[in-house]
C-alpha positions in Angstrom: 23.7 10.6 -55.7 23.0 8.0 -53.4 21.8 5.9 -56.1 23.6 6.5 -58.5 27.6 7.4 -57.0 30.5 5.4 -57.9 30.2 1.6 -59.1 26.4 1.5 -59.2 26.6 4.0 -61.5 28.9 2.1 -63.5 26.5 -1.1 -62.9 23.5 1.3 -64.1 25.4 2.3 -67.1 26.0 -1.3 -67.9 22.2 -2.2 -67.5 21.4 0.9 -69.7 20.1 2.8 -66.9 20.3 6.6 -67.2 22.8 8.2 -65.0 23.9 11.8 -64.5 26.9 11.3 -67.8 23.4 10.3 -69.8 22.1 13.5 -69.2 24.8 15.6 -70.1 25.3 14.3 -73.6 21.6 13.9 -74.0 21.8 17.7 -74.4 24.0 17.3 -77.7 20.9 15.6 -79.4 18.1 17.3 -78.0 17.6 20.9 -76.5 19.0 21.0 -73.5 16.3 22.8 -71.7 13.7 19.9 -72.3 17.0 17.3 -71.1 17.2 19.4 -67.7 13.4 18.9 -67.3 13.8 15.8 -67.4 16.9 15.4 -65.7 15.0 17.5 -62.8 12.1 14.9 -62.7 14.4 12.4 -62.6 16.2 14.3 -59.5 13.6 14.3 -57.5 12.6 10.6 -57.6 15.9 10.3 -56.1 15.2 13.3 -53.6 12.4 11.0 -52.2 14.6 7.6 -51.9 17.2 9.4 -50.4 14.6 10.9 -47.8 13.4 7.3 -47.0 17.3 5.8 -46.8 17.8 8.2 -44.4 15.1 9.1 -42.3 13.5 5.4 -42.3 10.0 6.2 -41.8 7.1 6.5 -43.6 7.3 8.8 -46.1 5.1 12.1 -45.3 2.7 11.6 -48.6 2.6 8.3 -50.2 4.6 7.3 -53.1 2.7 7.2 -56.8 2.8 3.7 -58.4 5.1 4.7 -60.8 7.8 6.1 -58.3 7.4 2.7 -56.8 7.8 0.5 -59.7 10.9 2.1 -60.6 12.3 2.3 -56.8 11.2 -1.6 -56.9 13.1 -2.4 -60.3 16.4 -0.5 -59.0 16.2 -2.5 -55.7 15.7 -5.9 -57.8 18.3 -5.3 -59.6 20.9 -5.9 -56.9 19.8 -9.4 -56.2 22.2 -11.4 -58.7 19.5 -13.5 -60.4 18.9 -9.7 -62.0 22.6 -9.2 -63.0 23.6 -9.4 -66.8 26.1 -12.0 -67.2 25.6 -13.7 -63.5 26.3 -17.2 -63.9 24.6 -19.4 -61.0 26.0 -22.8 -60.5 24.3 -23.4 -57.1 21.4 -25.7 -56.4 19.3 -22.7 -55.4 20.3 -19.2 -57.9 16.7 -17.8 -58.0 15.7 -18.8 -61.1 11.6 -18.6 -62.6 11.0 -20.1 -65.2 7.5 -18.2 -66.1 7.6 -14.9 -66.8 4.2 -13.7 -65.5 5.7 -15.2 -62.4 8.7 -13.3 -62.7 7.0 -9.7 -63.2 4.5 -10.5 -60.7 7.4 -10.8 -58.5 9.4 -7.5 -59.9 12.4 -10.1 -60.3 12.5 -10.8 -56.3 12.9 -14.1 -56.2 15.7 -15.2 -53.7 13.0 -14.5 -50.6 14.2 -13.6 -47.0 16.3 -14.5 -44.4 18.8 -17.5 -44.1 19.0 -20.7 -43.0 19.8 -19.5 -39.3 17.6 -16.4 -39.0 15.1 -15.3 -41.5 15.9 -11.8 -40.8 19.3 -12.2 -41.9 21.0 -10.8 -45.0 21.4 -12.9 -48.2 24.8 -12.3 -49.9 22.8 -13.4 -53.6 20.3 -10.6 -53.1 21.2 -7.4 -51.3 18.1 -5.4 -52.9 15.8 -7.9 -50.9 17.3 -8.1 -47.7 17.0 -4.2 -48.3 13.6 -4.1 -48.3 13.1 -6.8 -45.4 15.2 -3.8 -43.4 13.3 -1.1 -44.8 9.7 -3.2 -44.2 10.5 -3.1 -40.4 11.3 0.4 -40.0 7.9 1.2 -41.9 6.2 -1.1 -40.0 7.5 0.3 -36.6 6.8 3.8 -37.6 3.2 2.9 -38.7 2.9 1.4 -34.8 4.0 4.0 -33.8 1.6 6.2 -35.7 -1.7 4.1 -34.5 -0.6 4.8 -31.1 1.7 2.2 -29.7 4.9 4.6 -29.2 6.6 2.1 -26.7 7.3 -0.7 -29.7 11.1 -0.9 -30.1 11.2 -4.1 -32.2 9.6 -5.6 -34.8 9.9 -8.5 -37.0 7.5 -9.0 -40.1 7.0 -12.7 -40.7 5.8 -14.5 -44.0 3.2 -16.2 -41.6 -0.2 -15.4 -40.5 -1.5 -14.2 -37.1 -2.1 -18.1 -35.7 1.4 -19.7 -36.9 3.3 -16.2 -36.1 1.6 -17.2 -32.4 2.9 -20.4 -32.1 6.5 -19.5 -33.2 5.9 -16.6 -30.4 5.1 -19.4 -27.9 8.3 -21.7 -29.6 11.0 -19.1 -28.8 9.5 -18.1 -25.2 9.9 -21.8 -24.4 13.4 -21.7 -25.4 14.0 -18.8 -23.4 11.5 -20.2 -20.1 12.2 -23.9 -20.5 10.1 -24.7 -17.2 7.1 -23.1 -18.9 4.6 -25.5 -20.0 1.5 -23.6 -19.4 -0.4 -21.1 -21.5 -3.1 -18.8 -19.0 -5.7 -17.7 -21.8 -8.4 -15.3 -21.6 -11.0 -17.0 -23.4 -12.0 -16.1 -26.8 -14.2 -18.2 -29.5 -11.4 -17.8 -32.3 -9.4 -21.1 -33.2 -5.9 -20.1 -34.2 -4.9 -18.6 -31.3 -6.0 -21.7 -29.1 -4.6 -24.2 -31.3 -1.1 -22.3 -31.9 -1.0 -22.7 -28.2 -1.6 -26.8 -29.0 0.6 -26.4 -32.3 3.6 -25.2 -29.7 3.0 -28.2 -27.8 1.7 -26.1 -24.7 -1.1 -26.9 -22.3 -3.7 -24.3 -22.4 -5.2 -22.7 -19.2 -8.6 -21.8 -20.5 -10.0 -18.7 -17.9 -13.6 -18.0 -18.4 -14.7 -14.3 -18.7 -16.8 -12.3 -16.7 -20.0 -9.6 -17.0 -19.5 -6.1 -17.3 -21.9 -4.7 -15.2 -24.0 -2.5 -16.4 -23.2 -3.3 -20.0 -24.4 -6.4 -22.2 -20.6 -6.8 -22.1 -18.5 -9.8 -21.6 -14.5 -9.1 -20.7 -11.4 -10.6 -18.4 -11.8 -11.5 -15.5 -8.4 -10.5 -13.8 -8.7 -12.4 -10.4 -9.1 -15.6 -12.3 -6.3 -15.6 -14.4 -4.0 -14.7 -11.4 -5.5 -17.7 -9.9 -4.8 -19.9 -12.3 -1.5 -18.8 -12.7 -0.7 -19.2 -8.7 -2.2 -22.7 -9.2 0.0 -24.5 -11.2 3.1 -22.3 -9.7 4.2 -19.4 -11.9 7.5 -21.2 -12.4 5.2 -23.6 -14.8 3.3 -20.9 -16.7 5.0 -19.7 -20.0 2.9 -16.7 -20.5 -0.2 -15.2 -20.0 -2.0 -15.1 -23.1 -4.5 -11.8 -24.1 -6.6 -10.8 -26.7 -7.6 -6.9 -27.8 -9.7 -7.3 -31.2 -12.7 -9.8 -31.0 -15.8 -10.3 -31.7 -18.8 -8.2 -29.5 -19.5 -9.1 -27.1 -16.9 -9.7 -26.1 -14.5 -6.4 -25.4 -10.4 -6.3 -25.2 -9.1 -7.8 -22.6 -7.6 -5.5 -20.0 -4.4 -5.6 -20.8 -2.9 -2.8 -19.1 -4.2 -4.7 -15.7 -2.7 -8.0 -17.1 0.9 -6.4 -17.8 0.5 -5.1 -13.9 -0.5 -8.8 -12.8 2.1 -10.4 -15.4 5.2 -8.6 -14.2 4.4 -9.1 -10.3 3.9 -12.7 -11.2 7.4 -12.5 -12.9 5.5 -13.9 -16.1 5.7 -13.0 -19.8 2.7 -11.6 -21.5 1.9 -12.0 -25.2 -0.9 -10.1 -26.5 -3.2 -11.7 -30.0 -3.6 -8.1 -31.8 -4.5 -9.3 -34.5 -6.7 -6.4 -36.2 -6.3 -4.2 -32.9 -4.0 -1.9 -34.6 -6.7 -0.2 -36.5 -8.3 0.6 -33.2 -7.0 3.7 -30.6 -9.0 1.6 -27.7 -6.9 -1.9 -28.6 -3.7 0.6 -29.4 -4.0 2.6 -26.0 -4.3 -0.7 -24.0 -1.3 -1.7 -25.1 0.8 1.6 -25.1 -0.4 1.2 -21.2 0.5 -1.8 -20.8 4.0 -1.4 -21.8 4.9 1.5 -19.9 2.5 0.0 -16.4 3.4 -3.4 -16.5 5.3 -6.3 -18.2 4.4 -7.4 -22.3 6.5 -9.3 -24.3 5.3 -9.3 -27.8 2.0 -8.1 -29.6 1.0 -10.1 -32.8 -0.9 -8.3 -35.5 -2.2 -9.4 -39.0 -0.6 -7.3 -42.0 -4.1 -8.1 -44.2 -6.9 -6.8 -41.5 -4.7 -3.9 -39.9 -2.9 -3.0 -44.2 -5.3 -4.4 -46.5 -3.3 -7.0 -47.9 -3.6 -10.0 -49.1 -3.6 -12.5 -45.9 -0.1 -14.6 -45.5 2.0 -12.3 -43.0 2.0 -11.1 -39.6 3.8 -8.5 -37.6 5.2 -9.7 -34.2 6.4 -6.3 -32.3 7.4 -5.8 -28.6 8.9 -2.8 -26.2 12.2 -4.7 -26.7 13.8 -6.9 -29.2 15.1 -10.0 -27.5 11.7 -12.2 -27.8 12.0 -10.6 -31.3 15.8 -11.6 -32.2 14.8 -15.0 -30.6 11.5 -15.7 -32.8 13.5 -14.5 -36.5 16.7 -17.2 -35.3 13.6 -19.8 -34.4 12.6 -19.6 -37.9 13.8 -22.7 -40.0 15.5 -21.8 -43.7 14.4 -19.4 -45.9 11.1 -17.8 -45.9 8.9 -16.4 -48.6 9.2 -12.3 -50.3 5.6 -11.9 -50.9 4.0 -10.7 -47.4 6.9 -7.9 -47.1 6.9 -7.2 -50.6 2.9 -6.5 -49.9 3.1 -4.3 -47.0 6.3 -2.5 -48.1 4.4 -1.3 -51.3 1.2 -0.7 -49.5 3.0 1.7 -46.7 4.8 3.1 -49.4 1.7 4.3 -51.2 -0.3 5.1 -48.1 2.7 7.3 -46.8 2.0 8.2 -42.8 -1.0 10.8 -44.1 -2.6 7.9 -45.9 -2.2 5.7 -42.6 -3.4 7.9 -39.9 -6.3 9.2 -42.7 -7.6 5.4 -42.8 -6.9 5.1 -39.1 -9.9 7.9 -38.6 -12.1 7.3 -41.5 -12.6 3.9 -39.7 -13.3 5.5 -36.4 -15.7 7.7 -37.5 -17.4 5.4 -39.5 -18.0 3.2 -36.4 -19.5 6.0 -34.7 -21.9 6.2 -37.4 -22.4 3.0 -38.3 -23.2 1.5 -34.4 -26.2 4.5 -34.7 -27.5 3.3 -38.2 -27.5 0.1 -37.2 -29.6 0.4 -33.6 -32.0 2.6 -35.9 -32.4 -0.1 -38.2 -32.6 -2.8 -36.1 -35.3 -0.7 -33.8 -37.5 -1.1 -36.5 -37.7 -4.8 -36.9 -38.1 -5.3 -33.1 -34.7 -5.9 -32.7 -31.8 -3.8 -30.5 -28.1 -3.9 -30.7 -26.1 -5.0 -27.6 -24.8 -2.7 -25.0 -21.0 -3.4 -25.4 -19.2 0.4 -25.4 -15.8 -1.3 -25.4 -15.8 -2.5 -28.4 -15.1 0.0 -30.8 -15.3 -2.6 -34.3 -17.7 -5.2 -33.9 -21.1 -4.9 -32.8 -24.1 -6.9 -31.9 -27.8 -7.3 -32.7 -29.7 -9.6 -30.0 -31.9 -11.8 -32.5 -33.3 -14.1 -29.8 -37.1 -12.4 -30.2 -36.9 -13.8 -34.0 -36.8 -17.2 -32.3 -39.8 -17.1 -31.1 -42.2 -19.7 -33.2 -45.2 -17.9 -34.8 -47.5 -21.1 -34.5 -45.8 -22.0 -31.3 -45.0 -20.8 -28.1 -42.1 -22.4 -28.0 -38.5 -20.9 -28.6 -37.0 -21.9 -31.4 -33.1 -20.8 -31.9 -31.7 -23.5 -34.1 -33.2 -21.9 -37.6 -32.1 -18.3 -36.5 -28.9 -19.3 -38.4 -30.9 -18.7 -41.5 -30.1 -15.2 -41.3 -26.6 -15.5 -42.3 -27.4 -17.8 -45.5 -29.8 -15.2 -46.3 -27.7 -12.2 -46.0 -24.6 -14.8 -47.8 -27.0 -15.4 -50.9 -27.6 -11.4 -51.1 -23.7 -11.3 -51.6 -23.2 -10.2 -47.6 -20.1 -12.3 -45.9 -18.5 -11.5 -42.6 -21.6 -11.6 -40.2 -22.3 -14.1 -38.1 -25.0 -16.0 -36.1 -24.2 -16.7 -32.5 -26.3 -19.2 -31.2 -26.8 -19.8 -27.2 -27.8 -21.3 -24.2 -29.0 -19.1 -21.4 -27.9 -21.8 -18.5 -26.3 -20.8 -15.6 -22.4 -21.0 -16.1 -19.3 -21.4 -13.7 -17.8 -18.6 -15.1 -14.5 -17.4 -14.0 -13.5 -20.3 -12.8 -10.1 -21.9 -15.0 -10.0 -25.2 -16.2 -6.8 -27.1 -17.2 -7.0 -29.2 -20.4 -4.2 -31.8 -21.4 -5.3 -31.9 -24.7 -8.2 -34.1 -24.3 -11.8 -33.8 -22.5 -10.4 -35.1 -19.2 -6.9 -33.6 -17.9 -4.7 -36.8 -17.9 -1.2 -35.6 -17.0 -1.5 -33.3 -14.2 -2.9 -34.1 -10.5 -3.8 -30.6 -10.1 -5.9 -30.9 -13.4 -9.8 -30.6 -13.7 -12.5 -32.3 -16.1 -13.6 -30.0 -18.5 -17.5 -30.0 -18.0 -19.9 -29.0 -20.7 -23.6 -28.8 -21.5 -25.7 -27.6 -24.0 -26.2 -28.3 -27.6 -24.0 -25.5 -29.1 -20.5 -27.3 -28.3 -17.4 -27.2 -29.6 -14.4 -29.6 -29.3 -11.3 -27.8 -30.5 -7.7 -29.7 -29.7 -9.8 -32.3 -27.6 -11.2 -29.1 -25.3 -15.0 -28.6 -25.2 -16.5 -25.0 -25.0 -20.1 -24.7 -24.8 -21.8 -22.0 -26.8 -19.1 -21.5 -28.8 -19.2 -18.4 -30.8 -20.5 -16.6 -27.6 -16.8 -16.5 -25.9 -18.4 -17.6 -22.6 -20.8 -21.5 -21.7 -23.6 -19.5 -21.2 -25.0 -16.2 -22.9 -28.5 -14.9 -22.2 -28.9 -13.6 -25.9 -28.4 -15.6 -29.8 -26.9 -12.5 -31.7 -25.8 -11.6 -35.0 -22.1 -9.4 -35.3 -21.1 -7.2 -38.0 -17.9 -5.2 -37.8 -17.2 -2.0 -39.1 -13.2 -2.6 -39.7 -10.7 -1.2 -41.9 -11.8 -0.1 -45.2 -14.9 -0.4 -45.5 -17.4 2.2 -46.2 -20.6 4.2 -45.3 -22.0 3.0 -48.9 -20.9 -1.1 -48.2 -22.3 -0.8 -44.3 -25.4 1.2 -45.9 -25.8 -1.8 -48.0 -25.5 -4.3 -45.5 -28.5 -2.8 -43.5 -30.4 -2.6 -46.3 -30.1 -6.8 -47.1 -30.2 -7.4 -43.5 -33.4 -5.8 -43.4 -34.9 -7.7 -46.4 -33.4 -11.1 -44.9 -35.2 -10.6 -41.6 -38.5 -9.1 -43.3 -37.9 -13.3 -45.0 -37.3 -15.1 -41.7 -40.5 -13.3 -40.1 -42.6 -14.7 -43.4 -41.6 -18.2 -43.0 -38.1 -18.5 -45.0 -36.1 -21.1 -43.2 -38.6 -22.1 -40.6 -40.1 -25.3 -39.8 -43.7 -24.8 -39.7 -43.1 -23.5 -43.3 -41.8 -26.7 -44.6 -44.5 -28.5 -42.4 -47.1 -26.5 -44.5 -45.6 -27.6 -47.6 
C-alpha cells in the first residue's frame, strides 16, 4: 500500500506496472486462485519494503537479487529521466546515451547531492536521493552491528578513505580556523599522510613506541601530548589516529587518545579504514567515544563491504563534523559507491553482516596458528604482535643470511614477494629494515620539505639508512616498518574480510614453495655470479 496508494499507483498504472485494480480483473481471464498466488507473492515483496521504509535498518535476512532488482527499478523510476513523456530542457536532464551504461546503472543517473551539500535532495530524482537516505541508515545500523553503538551520524561519500580524510581535515579547519597542525601517530601508509598535505596542513609526525614484551610496535601517548603542548593546542587541528594497519604495528590506543584529546580541548579523527571488520579496532573506538573526545572515524566501504573501491564512510558520535563535511563538498557527486553498498547491505541483511563479521574472526585465529606452523618449518617464526587481530608477520631476516658469505644480505629478501606475485599471490609484503638505534618517540615537525622552514619551533627531520622514503618532502627511514629502526625484515599477510581457509591454505602452500626457491639460489647474487 505504501507503494502503490494514491497517485503512484496511477503513475504505475501509466508505466504498465501491476497494481492491486490489475489483479482483480486478472481473475476474469485466468482462475482466480492462481491470480491470488500471485497477487500474494507480489504482497509480500511489498511486506519487506514497507518493513525497511519504516524500521530503517538492515533488514533481518538479506534480500534475493530479484527482490532487489525490482525494489531498484521502482525507486528509478521516480527520478524524471525515467518518466514517460518527461521532457528535459536543462543543460543537465540525466541523459546516457549507451544503454549498457544505462542498465548497468538501473536508470540512476542524476547522482547525489546538490551543488551546496551533497547530501541534499535533488528535486529531478527523488528515487535517488531516497536511497542516499536509506544508504545512511544502513550504514549506521551496520556500525552499529560491528560494535560501535555510540555512532549517531554518518555520511557515505563517493570518495575513497585518503580524499574522504582530507575533506575531514577541510571542514574541521573551517570550523577551528587557528588549526594548522595535524599530531599523527605514525603509520607507513601514504594517503592518510598526504590527505593531511592535500588539506594544506602541517603534519606532526610522532614516532611509536615498543610494546614490551611483545615484538609489537604501538602509540606512544606521552609523545603525542607533547607535541601537541608544543606548538600550543590552540595551533593543533586534530589529533590524527590509526586502528587497522599493518603488523607490526597494532591500533593505536584510541580510547587513551580521546581521554588526552578532550583534556587538550582538541578534536580527534580516527583513519578506520578496514577497522570495522575488527571487534579490537571497533571496541577502541566504542571506548573512545563514551571515555574521551572523537570527532569522526573514516572507514573504506570496499575492505570493511566488499565493494568495489571509490567510497568511504565518514561517521561520528554526533553529526555537526558530519553536516559540515557533506556542505564542504563542491556540486554533485557520483551514484555508484552508494548504489554498491546499498545493494550489498541489502543482500547481506544484518545475519549476513554479523555472519562475515565472525567467519573473519575465526579464521584469523586459525590462520595466525597455520601460519607459525608453517613458518616453523622453514626456520622461520611469526612476530609476537597479539594486538593485531588481521595482519600478521613472519620475521625473514635468517633468509638473509648469505650461503657463500657471512655477510647479511637483506636487499634480495624482496624476492619473496615477486615469487609469491608470479605464483598468482598479491597482498603480502616485504618489509625491509635497519636495525640502528632510533630516536623514537620523539615528534618532528615538517613544513613540507626535509628542513622545517616556516616555524621557529620547527626541527630538521633526520634520517639514515638505505630504506628511505620521501613522501610530501618528509623522509621516514625504513619505511614499511612504521618506525626508523626495526630489529627484524618481515613479510605481512592479512587475514581480512572475505577471504577463506581454502585462499589462506593456498597462500601457505606457495609461500612455502617460494622460500624452498630463495634458499636454492632464486634471486640471489652468488647465483647470478655462478652463472
Amino acid at each position: 500500500k505504501l507503494l502503490w496508494g494514491g497517485t503512484r499507483a496511477l503513475d504505475a498504472a501509466k508505466r504498465g506496472e501491476m497494481i492491486p485494480q490489475h489483479f482483480e480483473l486478472l481473475k476474469g481471464l485466468v482462475n482466480p486462485n492462481y491470480i491470488q498466488q500471485a497477487e500474494q507473492a507480489r504482497n509480500s515483496r511489498s511486506k519487506l519494503v514497507t518493513s525497511l521504509l519504516t524500521q530503517r535498518r538492515l533488514p533481518d535476512t538479506g534480500w534475493d537479487e530479484a527482490d532487489i532488482q525490482i525494489f531498484l527499478e521502482e525507486l528509478a523510476s521516480f527520478d524524471t529521466n525515467n518518466f514517460q513523456g518527461n521532457v528535459g530542457v536543462g543543460e543537465r536532464e540525466g541523459r546516457v546515451i549507451c544503454d549498457l551504461v544505462k542498465r548497468r546503472h538501473f536508470g540512476l543517473t542524476h547522482g547525489i547531492g546538490r551543488s551546496g551539500d551533497v547530501m541534499a535532495e535533488q528535486p529531478k530524482a527523488a528515487g535517488s536521493s531516497l536511497i542516499v537516505q536509506l544508504t545512511k541508515y544502513l550504514a549506521l545500523d551496520a556500525i552499529r552491528l560491528a560494535g560501535i553503538k555510540a555512532v549517531k551520524a554518518c555520511a557515505v561519500l563517493p570518495a575513497a578513505t585518503g580524499l574522504t580524510m582530507t575533506l575531514v581535515f577541510l571542514a574541521l579547519r573551517q570550523m577551528r580556523p587557528q588549526g594548522k597542525y595535524v599530531v599523527w601517530s605514525r603509520i607507513d601508509q601514504k594517503s592518510c599522510f598526504k590527505a593531511i598535505g592535500a588539506a594544506g596542513l602541517t603534519p606532526i609526525v610522532v614516532e611509536l613506541k615498543p610494546i614490551e614484551g611483545t615484538d609489537a610496535i604501538g602509540t606512544d601517548v606521552e609523545g603525542m601530548k607533547a607535541a601537541v603542548e608544543k606548538v600550543g593546542a590552540e595551533q593543533v587541528l586534530c589529533i590524527c589516529t590509526t586502528t587497522s594497519t599493518f603488523a607490526p604495528r597494532v591500533p593505536d590506543f584510541v580510547d587513551e587518545v580521546a581521554v588526552l584529546a578532550q583534556s587538550l580541548n582538541v578534536a580527534h579523527v580516527i583513519n578506520n579504514a578496514y577497522g570495522l571488520q575488527c571487534s579490537k579496532c571497533t571496541h577502541l573506538i566504542e571506548s573512545g567515544c563514551r571515555r574521551g573526545r572523537i570527532d569522526a572515524f573514516v572507514q573504506s566501504t570496499d575492505k570493511n563491504f566488499l565493494v568495489p573501491v571509490g567510497g568511504a564512510i565518514v561517521a561520528a558520535p554526533n553529526s555537526a563534523l558530519v553536516d559540515k563535511i557533506s556542505n564542504l563538498y563542491p556540486g554533485r557527486a557520483s551514484m555508484s559507491p552508494l548504489l554498491d553498498l546499498f545493494i550489498t547491505l541489502l543482500s547481506l541483511g544484518a545475519s549476513g553482516w554479523t555472519a562475515l563479521l565472525q567467519e573473519r574472526k575465526e579464521n584469523a585465529k586459525w590462520f595466525e596458528q597455520r601460519l607459525s606452523e608453517s613458518v616453523q618449518k622453514l626456520g622461520l617464526r611469526v612476530l609476537k604482535v597479539p594486538a593485531n587481530k588481521i595482519s600478521f608477520c613472519v620475521d625473514i631476516s635468517a633468509l638473509g643470511r648469505s650461503q657463500q658469505s657471512d655477510k647479511d644480505d637483506m636487499d634480495h629478501l624482496t624476492f619473496l614477494g615477486s615469487a609469491l606475485f608470479t605464483r598468482r599471490v598479491s597482498g603480502p609484503r616485504v618489509v625491509l629494515c635497519t636495525p640502528v638505534q632510533s630516536s623514537q618517540g620523539a615528534p618532528t615537525v615538517v613544513e613540507g620539505q626535509e628542513e622545517s622552514k616556516a616555524d621557529p619551533g620547527a626541527e630538521t627531520v633526520k634520517v639514515k639508512g638505505k630504506y628511505r622514503k620521501v613522501i610530501d618532502g618528509t623522509p621516514f627511514e625504513c619505511y614499511g616498518a612504521h618506525v626508523d629502526a626495526y630489529p627484524c625484515c618481515y613479510l605481512t599477510a592479512a587475514c581480512a574480510l572475505g577471504a577463506t581457509k581454502p585462499e589462506m591454505e593456498s597462500f601457505l602452500e606457495r609461500l612455502d614453495k617460494a622460500v624452498q626457491d630463495y634458499k636454492n639460489g632464486a634471486g640471489r647474487p652468488e647465483k647470478e655470479k655462478a652463472k
